[in-house]
C-alpha positions as CSV (number, residue, x, y, z in Angstrom):
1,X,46.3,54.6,128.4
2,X,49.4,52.4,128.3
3,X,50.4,54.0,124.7
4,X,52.9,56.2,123.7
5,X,52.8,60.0,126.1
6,X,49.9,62.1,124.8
7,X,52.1,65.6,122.9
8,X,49.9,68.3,122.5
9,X,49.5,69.5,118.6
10,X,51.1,72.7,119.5
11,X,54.2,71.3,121.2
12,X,54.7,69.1,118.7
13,X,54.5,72.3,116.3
14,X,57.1,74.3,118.8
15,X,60.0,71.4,118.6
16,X,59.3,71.1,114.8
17,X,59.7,74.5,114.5
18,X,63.0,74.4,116.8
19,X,64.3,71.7,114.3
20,X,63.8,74.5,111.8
21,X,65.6,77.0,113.4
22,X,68.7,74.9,114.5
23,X,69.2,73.7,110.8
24,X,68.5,77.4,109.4
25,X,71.0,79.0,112.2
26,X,73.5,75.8,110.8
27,X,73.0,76.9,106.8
28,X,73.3,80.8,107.8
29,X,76.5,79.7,109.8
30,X,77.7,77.9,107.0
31,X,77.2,80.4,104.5
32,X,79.4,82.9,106.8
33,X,81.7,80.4,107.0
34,X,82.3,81.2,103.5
35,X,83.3,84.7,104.3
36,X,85.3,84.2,107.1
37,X,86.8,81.1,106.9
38,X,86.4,78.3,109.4
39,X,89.8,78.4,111.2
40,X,89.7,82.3,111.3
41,X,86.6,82.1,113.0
42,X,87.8,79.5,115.7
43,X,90.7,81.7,116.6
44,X,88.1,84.5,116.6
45,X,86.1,82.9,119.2
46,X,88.7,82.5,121.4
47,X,90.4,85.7,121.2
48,X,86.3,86.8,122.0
49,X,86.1,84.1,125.2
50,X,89.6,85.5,126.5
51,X,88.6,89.2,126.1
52,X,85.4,88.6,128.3
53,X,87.7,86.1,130.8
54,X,90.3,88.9,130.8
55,X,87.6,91.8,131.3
56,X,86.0,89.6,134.8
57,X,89.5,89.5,136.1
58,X,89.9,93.4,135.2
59,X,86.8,94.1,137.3
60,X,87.7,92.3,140.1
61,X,91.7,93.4,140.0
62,X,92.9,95.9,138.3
63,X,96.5,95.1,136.7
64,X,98.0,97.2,134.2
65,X,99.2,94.1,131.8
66,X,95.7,92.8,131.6
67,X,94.3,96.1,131.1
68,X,97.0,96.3,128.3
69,X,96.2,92.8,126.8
70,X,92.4,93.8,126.3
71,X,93.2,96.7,124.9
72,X,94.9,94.7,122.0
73,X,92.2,92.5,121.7
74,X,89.1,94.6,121.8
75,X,89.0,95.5,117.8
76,X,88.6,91.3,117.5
77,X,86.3,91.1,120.4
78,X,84.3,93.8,119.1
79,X,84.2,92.7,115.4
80,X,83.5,88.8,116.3
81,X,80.4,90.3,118.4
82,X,79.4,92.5,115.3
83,X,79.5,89.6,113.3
84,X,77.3,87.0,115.6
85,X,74.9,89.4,116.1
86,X,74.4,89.8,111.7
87,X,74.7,86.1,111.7
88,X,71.7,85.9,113.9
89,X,69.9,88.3,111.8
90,X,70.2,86.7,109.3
91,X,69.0,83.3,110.6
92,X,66.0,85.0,112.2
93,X,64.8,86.5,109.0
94,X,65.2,82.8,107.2
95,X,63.2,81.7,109.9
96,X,60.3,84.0,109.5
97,X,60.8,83.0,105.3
98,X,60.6,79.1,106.0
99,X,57.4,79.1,108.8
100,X,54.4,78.3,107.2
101,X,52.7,80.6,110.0
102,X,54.5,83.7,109.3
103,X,51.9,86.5,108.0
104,X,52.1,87.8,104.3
105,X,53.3,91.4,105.6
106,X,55.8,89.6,108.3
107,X,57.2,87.6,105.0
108,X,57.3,91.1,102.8
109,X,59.1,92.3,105.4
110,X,61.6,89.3,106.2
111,X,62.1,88.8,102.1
112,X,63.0,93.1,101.9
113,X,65.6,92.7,104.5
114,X,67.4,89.7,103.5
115,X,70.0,91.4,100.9
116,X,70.6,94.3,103.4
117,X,71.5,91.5,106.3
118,X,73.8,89.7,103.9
119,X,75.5,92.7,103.2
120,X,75.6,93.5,106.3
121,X,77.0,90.1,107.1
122,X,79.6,90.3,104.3
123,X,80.4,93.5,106.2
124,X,81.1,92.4,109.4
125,X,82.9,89.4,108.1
126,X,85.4,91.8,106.5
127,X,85.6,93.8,109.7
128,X,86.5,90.3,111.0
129,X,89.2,89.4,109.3
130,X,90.8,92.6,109.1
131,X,90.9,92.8,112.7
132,X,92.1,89.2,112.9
133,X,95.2,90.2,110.8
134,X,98.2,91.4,113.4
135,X,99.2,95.1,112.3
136,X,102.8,95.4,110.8
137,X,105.0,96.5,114.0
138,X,106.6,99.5,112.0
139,X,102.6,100.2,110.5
140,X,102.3,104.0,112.4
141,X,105.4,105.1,111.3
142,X,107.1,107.2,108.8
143,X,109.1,105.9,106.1
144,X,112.3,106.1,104.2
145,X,112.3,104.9,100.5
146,X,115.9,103.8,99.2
147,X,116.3,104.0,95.2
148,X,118.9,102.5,93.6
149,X,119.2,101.9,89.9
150,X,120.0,97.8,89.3
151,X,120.1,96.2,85.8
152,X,120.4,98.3,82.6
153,X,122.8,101.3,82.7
154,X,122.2,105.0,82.4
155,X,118.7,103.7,81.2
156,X,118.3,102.1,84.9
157,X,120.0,105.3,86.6
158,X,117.3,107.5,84.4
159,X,114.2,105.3,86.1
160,X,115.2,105.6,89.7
161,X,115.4,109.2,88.9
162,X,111.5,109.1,87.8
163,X,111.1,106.5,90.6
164,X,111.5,109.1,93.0
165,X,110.3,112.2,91.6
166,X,107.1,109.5,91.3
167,X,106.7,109.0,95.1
168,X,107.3,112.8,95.4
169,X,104.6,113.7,93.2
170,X,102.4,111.0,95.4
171,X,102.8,112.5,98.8
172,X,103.0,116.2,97.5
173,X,99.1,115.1,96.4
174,X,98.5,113.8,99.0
175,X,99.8,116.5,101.6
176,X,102.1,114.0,103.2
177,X,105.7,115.8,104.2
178,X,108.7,114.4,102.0
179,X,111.9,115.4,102.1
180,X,115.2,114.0,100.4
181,X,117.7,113.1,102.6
182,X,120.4,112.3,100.3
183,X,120.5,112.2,97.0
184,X,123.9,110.9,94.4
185,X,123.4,111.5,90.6
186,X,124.7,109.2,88.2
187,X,127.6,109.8,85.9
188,X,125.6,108.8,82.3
189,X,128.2,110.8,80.3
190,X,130.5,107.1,80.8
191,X,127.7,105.0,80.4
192,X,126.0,106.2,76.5
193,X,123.8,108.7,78.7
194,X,121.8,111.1,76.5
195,X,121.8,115.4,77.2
196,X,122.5,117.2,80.3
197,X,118.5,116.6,81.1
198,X,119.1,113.3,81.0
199,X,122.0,113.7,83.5
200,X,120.6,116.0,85.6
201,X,117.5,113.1,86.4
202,X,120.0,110.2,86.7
203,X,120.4,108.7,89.9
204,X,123.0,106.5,91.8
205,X,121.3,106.7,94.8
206,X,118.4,108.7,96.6
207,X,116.6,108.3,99.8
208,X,113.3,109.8,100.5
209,X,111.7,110.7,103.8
210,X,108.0,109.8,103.9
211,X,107.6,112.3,107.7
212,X,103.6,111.0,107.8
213,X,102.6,108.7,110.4
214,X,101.5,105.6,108.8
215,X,103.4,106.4,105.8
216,X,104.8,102.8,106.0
217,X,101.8,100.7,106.0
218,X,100.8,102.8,103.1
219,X,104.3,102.1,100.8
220,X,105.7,98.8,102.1
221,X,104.3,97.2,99.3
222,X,106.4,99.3,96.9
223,X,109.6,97.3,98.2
224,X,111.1,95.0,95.6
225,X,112.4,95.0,91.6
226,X,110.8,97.8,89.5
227,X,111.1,97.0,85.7
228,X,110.7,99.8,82.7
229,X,110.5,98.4,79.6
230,X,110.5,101.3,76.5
231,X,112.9,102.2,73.8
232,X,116.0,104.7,75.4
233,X,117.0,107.8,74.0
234,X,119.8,106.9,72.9
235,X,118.6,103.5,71.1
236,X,119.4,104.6,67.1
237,X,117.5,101.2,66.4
238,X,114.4,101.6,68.4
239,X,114.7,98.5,70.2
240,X,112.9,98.4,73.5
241,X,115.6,98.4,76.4
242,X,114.1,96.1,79.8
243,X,115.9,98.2,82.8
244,X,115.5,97.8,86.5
245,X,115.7,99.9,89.8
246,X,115.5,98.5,93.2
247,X,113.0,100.2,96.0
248,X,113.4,99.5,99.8
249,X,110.8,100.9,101.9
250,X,112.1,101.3,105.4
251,X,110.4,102.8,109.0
252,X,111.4,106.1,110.1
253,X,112.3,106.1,113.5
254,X,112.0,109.0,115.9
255,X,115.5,110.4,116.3
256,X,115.7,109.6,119.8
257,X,113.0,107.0,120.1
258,X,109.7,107.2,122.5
259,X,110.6,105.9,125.7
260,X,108.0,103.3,125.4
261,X,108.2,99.2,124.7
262,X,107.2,100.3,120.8
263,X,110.2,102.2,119.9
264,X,112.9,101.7,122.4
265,X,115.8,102.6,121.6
266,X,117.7,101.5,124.8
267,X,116.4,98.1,125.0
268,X,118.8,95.5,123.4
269,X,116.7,93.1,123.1
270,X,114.6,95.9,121.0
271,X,114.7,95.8,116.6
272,X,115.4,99.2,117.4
273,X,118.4,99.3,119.3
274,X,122.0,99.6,118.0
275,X,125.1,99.2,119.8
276,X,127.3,102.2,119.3
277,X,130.5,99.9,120.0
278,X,129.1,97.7,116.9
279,X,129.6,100.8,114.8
280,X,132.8,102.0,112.6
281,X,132.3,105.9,112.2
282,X,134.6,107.3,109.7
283,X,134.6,110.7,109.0
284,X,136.1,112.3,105.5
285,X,135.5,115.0,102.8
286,X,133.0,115.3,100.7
287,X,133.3,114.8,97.1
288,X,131.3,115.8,93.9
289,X,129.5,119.1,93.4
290,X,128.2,121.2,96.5
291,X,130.4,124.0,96.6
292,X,133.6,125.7,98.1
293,X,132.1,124.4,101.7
294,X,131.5,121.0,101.3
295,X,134.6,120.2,99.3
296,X,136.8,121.7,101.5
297,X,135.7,120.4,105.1
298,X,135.8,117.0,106.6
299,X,131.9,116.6,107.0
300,X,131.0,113.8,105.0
301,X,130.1,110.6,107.7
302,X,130.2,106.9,106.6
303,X,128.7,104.6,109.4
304,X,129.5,100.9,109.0
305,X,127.4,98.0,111.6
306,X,130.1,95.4,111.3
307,X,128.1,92.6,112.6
308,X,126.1,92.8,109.4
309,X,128.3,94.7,107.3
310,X,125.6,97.3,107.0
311,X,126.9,100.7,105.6
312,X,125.4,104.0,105.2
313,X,127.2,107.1,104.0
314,X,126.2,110.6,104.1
315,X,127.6,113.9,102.9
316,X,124.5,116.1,101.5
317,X,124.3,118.1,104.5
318,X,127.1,121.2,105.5
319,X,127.5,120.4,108.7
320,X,129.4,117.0,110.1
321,X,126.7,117.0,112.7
322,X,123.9,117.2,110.8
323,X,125.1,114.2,108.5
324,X,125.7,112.1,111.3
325,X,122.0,112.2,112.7
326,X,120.8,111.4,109.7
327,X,123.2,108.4,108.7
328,X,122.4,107.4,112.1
329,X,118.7,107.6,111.3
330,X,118.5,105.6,108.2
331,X,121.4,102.8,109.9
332,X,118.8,102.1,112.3
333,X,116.0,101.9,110.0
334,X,117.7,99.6,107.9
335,X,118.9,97.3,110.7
336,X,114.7,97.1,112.1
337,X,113.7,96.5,108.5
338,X,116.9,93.6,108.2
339,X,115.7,92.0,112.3
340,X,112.0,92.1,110.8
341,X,112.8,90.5,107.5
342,X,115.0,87.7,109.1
343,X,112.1,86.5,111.8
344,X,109.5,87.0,108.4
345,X,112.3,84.1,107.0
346,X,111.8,82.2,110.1
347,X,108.2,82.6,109.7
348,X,108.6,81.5,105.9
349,X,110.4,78.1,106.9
350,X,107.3,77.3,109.3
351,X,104.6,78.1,106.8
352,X,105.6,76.0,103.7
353,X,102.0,75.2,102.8
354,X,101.8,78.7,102.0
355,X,102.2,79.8,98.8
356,X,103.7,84.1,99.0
357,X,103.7,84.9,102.5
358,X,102.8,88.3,103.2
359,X,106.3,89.6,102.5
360,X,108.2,90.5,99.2
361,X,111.7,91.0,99.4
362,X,114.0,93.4,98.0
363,X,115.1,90.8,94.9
364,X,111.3,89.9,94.1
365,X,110.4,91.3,90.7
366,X,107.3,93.8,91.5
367,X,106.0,95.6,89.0
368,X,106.4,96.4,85.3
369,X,106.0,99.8,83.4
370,X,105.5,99.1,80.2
371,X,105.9,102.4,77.8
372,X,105.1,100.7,74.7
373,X,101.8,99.9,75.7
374,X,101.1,102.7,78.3
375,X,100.5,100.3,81.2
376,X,101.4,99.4,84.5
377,X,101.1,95.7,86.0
378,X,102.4,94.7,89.6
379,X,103.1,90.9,89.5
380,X,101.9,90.6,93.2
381,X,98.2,91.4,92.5
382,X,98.2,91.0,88.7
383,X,96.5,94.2,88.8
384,X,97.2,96.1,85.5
385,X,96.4,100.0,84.7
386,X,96.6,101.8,81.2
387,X,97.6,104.7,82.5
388,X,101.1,105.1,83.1
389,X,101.1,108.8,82.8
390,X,98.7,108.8,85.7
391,X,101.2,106.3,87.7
392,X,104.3,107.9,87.1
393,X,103.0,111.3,88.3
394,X,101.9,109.8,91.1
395,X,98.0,109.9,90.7
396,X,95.0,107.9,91.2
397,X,96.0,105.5,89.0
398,X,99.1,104.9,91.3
399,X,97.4,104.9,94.3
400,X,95.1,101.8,92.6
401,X,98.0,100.0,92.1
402,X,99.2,100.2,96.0
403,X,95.5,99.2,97.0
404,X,95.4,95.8,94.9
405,X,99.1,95.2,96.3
406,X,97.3,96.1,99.9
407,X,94.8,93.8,99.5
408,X,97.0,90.9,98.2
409,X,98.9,91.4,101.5
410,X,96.3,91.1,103.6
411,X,95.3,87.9,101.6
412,X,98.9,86.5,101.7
413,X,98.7,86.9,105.8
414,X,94.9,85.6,105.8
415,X,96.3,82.3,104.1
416,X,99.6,82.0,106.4
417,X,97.1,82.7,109.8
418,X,94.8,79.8,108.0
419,X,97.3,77.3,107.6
420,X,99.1,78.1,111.4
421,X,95.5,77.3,113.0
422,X,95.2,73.9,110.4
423,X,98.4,72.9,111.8
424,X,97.5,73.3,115.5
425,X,94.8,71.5,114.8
């Protein structure tokens, strides 16, 4: 009478069976833990607790920044929720596996749909930490790809040639609109160049026009050192030749912006913006082939930013006019690309735990194209193809490359987002 409280059998079998399902819910959770890491998921369930704060407030006041704020953070919101929900599928059906009173068609049941739920879960984890991962702020724009030839002669003049004519085939395949917007051949006759074919695919200079939205996001991992190692044409000793062209991938702006905070082109506090009084315009003739018109008419444009001694020059076009909108479109281009690339530096200096931050500059050595050997192997991803036909015109195989560079990204900015939440804590 004076003993211990009398617990009925049955309770006693409930808490048991509560234990069971606290320490199963704890092994599922640590399990997904090892697909989304634990730091991503913290900032996941705050962004989550903020998005249902944010969306009370929006119900009882409307305001046009909140309304604004949720609407950046509903993908995470979303994705966190899809992911609790397959966590707690998963613990259920190890709950149903581990009670001894389960039924043996409950259990064939339960043991069926555990693969499917970890997929599932493996699913939404990846969901998760996509959505986690900021989008590049130039992501839904166009592009402009700059190829110059660096290291190695005519030899390196020939490879931006085939460079380009690469990313042409690419988006031709693809049915994205390219355009050049200037191109300047190289002079290989001083340089040990080989026929006039040769010549005729020998560049100084060319810049493309990717006109697809989202063309950037798709090729900013083409930026950096391109190396060709194979035996020239004009090699009497068949020794292999290692040559270099450089690639800068750069957004396309709207010519006269959008009006709106993304691309503002009156806002000087803007990567956009460009202060006309900041720019040297000099106007002169055109030289080289083009004709009776161009060499005879003052149409050719060079644009110099003298606060960063940025210079663009363009004469492919007839018209002054015409030359001048598009200098103008590529100076701007390059001076977002130069803003972003200085605050990515920044960003660099405060993440020195992290090993290849999401960002490869235009002196990082990318890729390799190895003719001897008929492969392809991008440094970044050490993902290598044998089959550089298939690269060089711009097929499948070259879109394989660009995903494994892709993914690396989105690993590189996965670590640095790690490390920022270790630090806070």
């Amino acid at each position: 009478m004076f003993g211990a409280p009398w617990v009925c059998r049955r309770c006693l079998f409930c808490a048991t069976g509560l234990m069971r399902r606290r320490n199963l819910r704890f092994q599922s959770t640590a399990a997904s833990d090892e697909i989304v890491s634990p730091a991503l998921l913290g900032r996941a369930r705050s962004v989550s607790a903020e998005h249902s704060r944010l969306t009370q407030e929006l119900a009882e006041s409307f305001n046009t920044k909140t309304a604004r704020r949720i609407g950046e953070i509903s993908s995470v919101a979303n994705a966190f929720a899809d992911w609790e929900k397959a966590t707690d599928s998963l613990t259920e059906l190890h709950s149903l596996l581990a009670d001894p009173t389960t039924d043996a068609e409950l259990r064939s049941l339960a043991s069926s749909d555990v693969d499917s739920a970890q997929t599932a879960l493996r699913a939404a984890g990846s969901a998760l930490t996509t959505a986690l991962v900021p989008a590049h702020p130039f992501a839904s724009l166009p592009c402009l790809i700059e190829v110059r030839p660096a290291a190695g002669g005519s030899e390196a003049a020939l490879f931006a040639g085939e460079l380009v004519r690469m990313y042409m085939a690419l988006s031709n395949r693809l049915g994205w609109p390219a355009a050049l917007l200037s191109v300047t051949h190289a002079d290989v006759s001083t340089t040990g160049g080989g026929g006039s074919d040769d010549a005729a695919g020998a560049l100084a200079e060319a810049v493309l026009e990717i006109k697809r939205a989202g063309a950037y996001d798709a090729l900013r991992g083409e930026a950096g050192v391109h190396r060709v190692q194979r035996v020239p044409a004009t090699e009497k000793n068949g020794r292999v030749h290692t040559s270099t062209a450089t690639v800068m991938v750069l957004p396309s702006f709207p010519e006269h912006g959008t009006g709106n905070d993304e691309v503002n082109f009156e806002d000087p506090n803007s990567d956009y913006y460009v202060d006309p009084r900041e720019v040297r315009v000099d106007i002169m003739r055109a030289r080289g082939a083009g004709g009776q018109h161009v060499n005879t008419t003052d149409s050719a444009v060079r644009l110099t930013h003298e606060p960063t001694g940025i210079v663009v020059s363009m004469q492919d076009a007839r018209s002054q006019h015409r030359n001048r909108e598009k200098a103008w479109h590529i100076l701007r281009g390059r001076l977002a690309a130069a803003r972003r690339e200085a605050r990515e530096e920044e960003a660099l200096r405060l993440r020195r735990s992290v090993v290849g931050v999401a960002k490869t500059g235009r002196n990082d050595k990318v890729r390799t194209y190895n003719y001897g050997q008929r492969r392809v192997t991008d440094h970044r991803s050490g993902f290598t193809v044998h089959d550089l036909d298939g690269v060089i015109e711009g097929g499948e195989a070259l879109q394989r490359v660009m995903e494994s560079v892709k993914a690396w990204l989105m690993d590189q900015e996965i670590k640095a987002m790690v490390s920022e939440e270790e630090a806070k804590k």
